[in-house]
Each structure stands twice: as structure tokens, then as C-alpha cells.
N, C-alpha and C positions, 0 to 999 in steps of 0.2 A: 097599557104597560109599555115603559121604554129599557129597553135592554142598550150597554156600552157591550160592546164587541171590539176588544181589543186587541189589537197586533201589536206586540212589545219592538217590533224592527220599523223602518223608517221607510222600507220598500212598500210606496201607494199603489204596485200593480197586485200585488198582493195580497193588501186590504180589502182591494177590490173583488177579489178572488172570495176572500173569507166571508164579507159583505155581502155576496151573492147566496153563498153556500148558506150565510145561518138566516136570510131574508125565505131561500126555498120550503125551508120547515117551521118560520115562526108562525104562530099564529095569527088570526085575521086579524086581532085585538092589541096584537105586539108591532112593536115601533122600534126597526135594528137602527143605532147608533152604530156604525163602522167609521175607527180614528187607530192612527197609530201619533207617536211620539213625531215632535219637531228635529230635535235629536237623539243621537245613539248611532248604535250599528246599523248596517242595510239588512245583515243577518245575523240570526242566533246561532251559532256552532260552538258550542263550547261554556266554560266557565268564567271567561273573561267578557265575552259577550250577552254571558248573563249578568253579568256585576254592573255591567256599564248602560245594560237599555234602564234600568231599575228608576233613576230618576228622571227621567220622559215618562216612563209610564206607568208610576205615581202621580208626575202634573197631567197625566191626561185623568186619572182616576179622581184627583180630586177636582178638576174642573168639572168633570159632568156631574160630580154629586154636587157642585153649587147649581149646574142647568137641572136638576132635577131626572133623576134617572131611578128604576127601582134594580137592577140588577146588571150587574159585570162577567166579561165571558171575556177571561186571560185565554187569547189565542198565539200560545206559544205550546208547542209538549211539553217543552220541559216545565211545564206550570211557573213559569218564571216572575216573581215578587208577588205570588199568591197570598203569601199568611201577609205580607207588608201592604201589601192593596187591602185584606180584610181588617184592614187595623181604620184606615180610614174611610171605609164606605158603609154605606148602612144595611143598606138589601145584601140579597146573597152575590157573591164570589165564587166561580167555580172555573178550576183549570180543565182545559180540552182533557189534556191527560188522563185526570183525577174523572172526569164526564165518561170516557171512553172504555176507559178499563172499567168503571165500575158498572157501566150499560154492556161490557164484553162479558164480563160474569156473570149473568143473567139469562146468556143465550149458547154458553158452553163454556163446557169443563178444562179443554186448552186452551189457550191465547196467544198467540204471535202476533207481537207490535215489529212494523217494517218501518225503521227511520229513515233518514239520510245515510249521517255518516259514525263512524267507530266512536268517535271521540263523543258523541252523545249517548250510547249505549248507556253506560257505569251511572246518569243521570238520572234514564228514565228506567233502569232496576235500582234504584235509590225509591223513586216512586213507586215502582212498585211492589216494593215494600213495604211502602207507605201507605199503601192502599189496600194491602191483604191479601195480591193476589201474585206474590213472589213466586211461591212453590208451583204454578199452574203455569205462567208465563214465560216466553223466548223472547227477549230483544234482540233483532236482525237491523243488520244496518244496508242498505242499497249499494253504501259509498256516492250518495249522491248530491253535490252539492246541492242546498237550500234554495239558493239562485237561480241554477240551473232549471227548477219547477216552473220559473217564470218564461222562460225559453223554449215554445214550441215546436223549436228544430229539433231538441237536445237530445237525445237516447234515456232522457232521465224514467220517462214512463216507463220502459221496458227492462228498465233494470230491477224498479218496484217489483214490473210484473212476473222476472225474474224471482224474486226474494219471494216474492207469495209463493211461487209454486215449491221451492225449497222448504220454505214454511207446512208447508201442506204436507211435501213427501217426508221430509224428517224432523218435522215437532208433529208431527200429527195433529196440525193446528186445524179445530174446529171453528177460531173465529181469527180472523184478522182486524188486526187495528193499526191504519195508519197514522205513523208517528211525526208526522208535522203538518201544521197548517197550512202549509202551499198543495199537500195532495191534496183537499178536499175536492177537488174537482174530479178524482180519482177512482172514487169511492162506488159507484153505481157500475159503472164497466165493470171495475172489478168482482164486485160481487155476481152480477151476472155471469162473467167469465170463469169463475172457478166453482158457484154453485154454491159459496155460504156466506155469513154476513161478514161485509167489511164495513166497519163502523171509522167514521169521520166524528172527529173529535167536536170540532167545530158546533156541529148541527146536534148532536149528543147534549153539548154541553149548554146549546139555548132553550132545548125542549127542559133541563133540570133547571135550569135557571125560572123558566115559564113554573113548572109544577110548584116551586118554590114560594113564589111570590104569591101566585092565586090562593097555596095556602097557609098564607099570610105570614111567613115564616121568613127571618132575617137573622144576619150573623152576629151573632153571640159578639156583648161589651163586657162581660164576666171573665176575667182572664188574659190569657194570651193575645187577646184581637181587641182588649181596653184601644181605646185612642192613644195616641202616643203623648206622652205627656210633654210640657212646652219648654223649652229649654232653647238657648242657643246656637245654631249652628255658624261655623267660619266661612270664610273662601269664598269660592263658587256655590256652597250650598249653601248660603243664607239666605236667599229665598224659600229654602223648603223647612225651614226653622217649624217646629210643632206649633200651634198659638195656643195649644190646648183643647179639649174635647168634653 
């Protein structure tokens, strides 16, 4: 089985970070594909930087579905160009987000997701909306720059570790879930440290990606996630012109 593990940002120390994290849980039998985009942002913070990683990491989604790949793992929270990536891939698609929360509902009745920063909150309770689990869930933000995770020095750990404990005394959060791909490295301290599960998006969302494919099961061309049909594109995007499906 070859799984794409995708970084929608442009930052390789990163990759390398996620690369590790969803390599520690695949299975013996799985083969992690870790790539980010040539261009785009270094980081996701926001709505503009989701707009603009979108076609990097579409060309990275349809290149590996020409190398051959059975399933993709959008590692962004904010599940960034998920239904657009399920439009042209075959196997399944699943956002860290969409993996996390739905593996956090599973293992308790609250939820506190600890992001970065404020301006990604109103995102990831968009999703999770999206995903059913509004009424149970808190998004906390660190205020912690995205980049800053990549920064050893940086106080950014202790801000997380900060927000969990807040999480803990005032949501009465049973599970913690952290809310971007650069903490995965995060995720095992933490949970020893406060005594309940903190779930990494990342390694959530290759273990569903694995259960998926073993049972034989791929994303729906009935609907919404048809191929995109072929028509012209202008500009700078005429390369990602549809040829048809």
C-alpha cells in the first residue's frame, strides 16, 4: 500500500516532521509518500493562504496519482483543498482535521482542539460542524506561530502546553486534539503529561486512510467528487486545465 502524505505549505523541515510522525504508525505493508508543493506559502495561517497553497497541492495530488498511489493524507487542519483533491484522486482522501475529530469522538464526550493562532479558530469550527462534533467541541488557539513549531528554542511548546491545561480546567476537555501538523511531534509528551488522549491528526488520519483501502473502499465519482470536467483554463493556470475524466 502507498499512501501521499501531504503538506499543503512549502516548509521541507516540516514535511519531514509529518513524514516521520505518519511513517511511526503505518503499517509494515504501507509505503509513506511525504511531498509538499514547489510553490505556495511556507505557512497556512488563514484564508488567503489557503486559497493560494490550492494549486501546488493539487499538482502534487495529481502527480502521484499518475506514480501510482492508493490513498492521500491532506496534512493541513484546516483540511485544506480536500473535496478539490477528492475530485481528482481515486483512493480515499482524508483531512488530519476530518481523521482527528472523528478518532476524538470515539474516545470522549468533550473535545478541545489547541491550534496556533485566533485567525484559524472560525476555520476549524467551520469543520467542525462539518463533522458533527460542534456542540461537544472548544477550539483554543496557543497564539502560536505555525513556524515557530519548526524552532527548537521557541517557547512555542509551552504555550500548547499552556492551552491544554486550560482546556482541561475550563472545557472539561476529555480529549485533546492538536490542531496543526507541525505539533505532531507533540502528541505522546502530552498525553503522558496530562493523563488523557491527545490525538495527532497526522498518524489518525493514515491509520483511516490504511483501514480504507484494505477494505477496498474508494471515493465516490457519483456526485460532488465526479472529475472535473475539461474545459479551458487562462493565465498562469493553464496548465491545470481539466483534460477530462
Amino acid at each position: 500500500m502507498r499512501i501521499l502524505v501531504l503538506n499543503p505549505n512549502t516548509t521541507a523541515s516540516m514535511t519531514a516532521k509529518i513524514s516521520a510522525a505518519a511513517r511511526s504508525v503505518a503499517g509494515a505493508g504501507t509505503e509513506i509518500l511525504a511531498a509538499n508543493p514547489a510553490m505556495g506559502p511556507a505557512s497556512i495561517e488563514g484564508y488567503y493562504d489557503e486559497a493560494l497553497c490550492l494549486p501546488g497541492l493539487l499538482e502534487e495530488v495529481i502527480r502521484h496519482e499518475r506514480e501510482g498511489i492508493d490513498g492521500t493524507v491532506i496534512a493541513c487542519f484546516d483540511d485544506t483543498g480536500l473535496d478539490a483533491a477528492r475530485t481528482v484522486a481515486t483512493g480515499p482522501v482524508i483531512g488530519i482535521c476530518e481523521a482527528a475529530l472523528h478518532t476524538a469522538s470515539l474516545l470522549g464526550a468533550r473535545i478541545s482542539v489547541v491550534t496556533t493562532l485566533s485567525r484559524s479558530v472560525p476555520a476549524i469550527e467551520h469543520l467542525a460542524r462539518r463533522y458533527g462534533v460542534a456542540d461537544r467541541c472548544r477550539v483554543r488557539a496557543a497564539e502560536v506561530p505555525v513556524l515557530a513549531l519548526e524552532d527548537a528554542g521557541s517557547s512555542a511548546a509551552d504555550r500548547v502546553r499552556s492551552e491544554i491545561a486550560d482546556a482541561v480546567a475550563h472545557d472539561g476537555a476529555e480529549v485533546v486534539v492538536l490542531g496543526c501538523a507541525g505539533m505532531t511531534d507533540l502528541t505522546q509528551r502530552f498525553s503522558r503529561e496530562f493523563g488523557l488522549p491527545v490525538i495527532d491528526g497526522v498518524a489518525a488520519a493514515v491509520k483511516l486512510v490504511e483501514s480504507l483501502v484494505t477494505l477496498g473502499l474508494r471515493t465516490s465519482k457519483v456526485g460532488g467528487y465526479a472529475p472535473p470536467l475539461p474545459k479551458a483554463y487562462a493565465g498562469e493556470l493553464a496548465r491545470f486545465a481539466p483534460k477530462g475524466g
